[in-house]
KENUKE-742739 format. One line per field, with one value per residue (C-alpha): residue number from 1; z, x, y; residue in one letter. Coordinates in steps of 0.05 Angstrom, whole numbers, plus 5000, padded with zeros to 4 digits. Each point is the difference from the previous one (the first is absolute). Example, Ala and Ser with C-alpha at 12.3 -4.5 7.8 and 13.67 -1.06 7.14 Angstrom:
// residues 2
resi: [1|2]
up: [5156|4987]
east: [5246|5027]
north: [4910|5069]
resn: [a|s]
// end
This chain:
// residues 179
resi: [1|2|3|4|5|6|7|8|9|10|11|12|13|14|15|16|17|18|19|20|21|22|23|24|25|26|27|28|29|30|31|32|33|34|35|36|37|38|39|40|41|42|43|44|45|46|47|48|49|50|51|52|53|54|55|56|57|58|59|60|61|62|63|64|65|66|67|68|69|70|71|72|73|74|75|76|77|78|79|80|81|82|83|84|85|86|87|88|89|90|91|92|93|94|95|96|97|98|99|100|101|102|103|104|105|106|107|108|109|110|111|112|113|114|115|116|117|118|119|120|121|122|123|124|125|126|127|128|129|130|131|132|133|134|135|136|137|138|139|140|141|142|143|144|145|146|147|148|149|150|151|152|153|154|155|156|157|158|159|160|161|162|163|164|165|166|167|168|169|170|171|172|173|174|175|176|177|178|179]
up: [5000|5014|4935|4965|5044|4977|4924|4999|5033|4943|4953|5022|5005|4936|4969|5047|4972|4931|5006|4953|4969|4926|4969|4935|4947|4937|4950|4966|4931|4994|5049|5069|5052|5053|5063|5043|5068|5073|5043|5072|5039|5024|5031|4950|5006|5015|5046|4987|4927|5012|5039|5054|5010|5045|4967|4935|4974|4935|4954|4938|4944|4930|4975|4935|4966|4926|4962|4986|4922|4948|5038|4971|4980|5063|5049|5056|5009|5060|5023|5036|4973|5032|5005|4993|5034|5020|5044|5020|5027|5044|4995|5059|4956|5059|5022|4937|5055|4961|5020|4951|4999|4961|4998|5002|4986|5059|5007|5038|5001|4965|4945|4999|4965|4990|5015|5062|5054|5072|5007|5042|4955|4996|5032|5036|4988|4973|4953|4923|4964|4930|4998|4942|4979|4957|4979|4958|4968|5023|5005|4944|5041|5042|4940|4937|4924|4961|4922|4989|5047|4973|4934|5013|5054|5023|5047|5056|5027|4998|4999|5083|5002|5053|5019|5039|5035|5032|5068|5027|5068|5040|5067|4999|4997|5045|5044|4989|5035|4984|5080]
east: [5000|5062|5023|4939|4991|5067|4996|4920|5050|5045|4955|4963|5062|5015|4932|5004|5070|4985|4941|4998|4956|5012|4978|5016|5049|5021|5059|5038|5047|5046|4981|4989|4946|4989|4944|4980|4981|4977|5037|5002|5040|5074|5057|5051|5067|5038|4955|5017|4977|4930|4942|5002|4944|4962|4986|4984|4931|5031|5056|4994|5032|5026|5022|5034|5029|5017|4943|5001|4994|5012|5056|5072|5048|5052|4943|4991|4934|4955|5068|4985|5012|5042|5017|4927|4976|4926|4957|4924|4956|4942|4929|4958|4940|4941|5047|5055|5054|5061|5070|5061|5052|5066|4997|5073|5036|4984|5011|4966|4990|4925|5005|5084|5016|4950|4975|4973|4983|4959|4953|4941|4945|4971|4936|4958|5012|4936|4993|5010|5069|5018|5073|5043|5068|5043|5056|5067|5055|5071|5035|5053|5060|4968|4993|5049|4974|5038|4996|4957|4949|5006|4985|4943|4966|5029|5040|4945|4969|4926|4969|4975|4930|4946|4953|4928|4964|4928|4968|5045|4981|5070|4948|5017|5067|5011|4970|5050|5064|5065|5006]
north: [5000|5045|4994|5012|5059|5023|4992|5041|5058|4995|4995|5060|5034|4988|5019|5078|5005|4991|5045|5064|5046|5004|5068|4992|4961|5034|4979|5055|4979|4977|4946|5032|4972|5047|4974|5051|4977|5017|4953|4992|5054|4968|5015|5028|5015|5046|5032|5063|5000|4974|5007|4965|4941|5030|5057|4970|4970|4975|4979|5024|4960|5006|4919|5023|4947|4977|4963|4919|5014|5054|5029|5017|4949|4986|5036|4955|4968|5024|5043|5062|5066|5040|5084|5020|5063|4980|5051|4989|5051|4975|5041|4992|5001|5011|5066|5015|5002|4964|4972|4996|4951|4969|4922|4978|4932|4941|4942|4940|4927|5007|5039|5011|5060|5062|5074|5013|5047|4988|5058|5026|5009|5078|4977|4939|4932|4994|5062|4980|5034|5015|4978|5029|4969|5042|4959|5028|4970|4994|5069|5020|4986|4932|4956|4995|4973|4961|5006|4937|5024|5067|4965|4953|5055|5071|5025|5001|4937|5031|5077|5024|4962|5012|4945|5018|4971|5010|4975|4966|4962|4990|4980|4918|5018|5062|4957|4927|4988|4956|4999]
resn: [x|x|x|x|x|x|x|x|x|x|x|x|x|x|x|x|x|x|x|x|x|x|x|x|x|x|x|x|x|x|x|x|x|x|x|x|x|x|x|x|x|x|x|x|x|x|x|x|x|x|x|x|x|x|x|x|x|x|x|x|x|x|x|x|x|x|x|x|x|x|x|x|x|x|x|x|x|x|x|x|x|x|x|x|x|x|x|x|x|x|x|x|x|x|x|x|x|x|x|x|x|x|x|x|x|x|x|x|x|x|x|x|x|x|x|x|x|x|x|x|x|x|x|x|x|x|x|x|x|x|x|x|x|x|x|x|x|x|x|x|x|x|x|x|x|x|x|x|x|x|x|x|x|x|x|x|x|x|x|x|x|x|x|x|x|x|x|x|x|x|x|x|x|x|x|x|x|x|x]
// end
């Protein structure tokens, strides 16, 4: 009985860990999947970077990784992309009070790397937000081209995109916890 006890409490474990929200998947050419995704608030460090747990209703998430087909030649399947600048801004849409905020590179046993930031969302738990992600390309000096790519694409990975999204309901997971 101990045992069985045991394995329902890791398997619920698992289930609250691998708990997110996803707000939205898009694909960008030439072969970029980005998932955009309310996860449950952690603890993140350094400390001084992030917002600490307890002060933080969610984890907001950018997964951005290279597509399984119609990607470049040599790209690595599913690999993430990295030197993106990503920002979201969070509407409280019941009062229009909004928060800012620059997802930057993590890394974790779940998802491994991606963008992300732990913030306190503008409002109740339970108030619906419009969440928009504005997502640019590497900067000039941060990422070199050679010829071939140059050739086949251009000498920027993708133009600055911004991705909305409306009503979103972060309550079930505002509300979750890994501990």
């Amino acid at each position: 009985m101990k045992y069985i006890i045991t394995l329902i409490c890791l398997i619920t474990n698992l289930n609250v860990f691998s708990q997110e929200l996803v707000i939205g998947e898009q694909r960008l050419e030439p072969g970029i999947v980005f998932i955009f995704e309310g996860a449950i608030k952690d603890i993140v460090f350094p400390k001084s970077n992030n917002l600490d747990e307890s002060l933080t209703n969610v984890h907001i998430e950018a997964r951005v990784n290279w597509d399984e087909k119609n990607i470049p030649s040599g790209t690595p399947t599913g690999g993430f992309v990295p030197y993106l600048n990503i920002n979201a801004t969070i509407t409280n849409k019941r009062t229009g009070q909004m928060t800012f905020i620059d997802l930057t590179p993590h890394l974790n046993l779940i998802d491994n790397f991606h963008y992300a930031r732990n913030i306190s969302l503008p409002g109740k738990v339970d108030d619906l937000y419009n969440v928009i992600f504005i997502v640019h390309p590497p900067e000039k000096l941060a990422l070199s081209y050679h010829k071939d790519w140059s050739d086949s694409f251009t000498n920027k990975l993708f133009e600055t995109t911004i991705f909305e999204y409306n009503n979103v309901d972060f309550e079930e997971i505002a509300k979750s916890s890994r501990r």
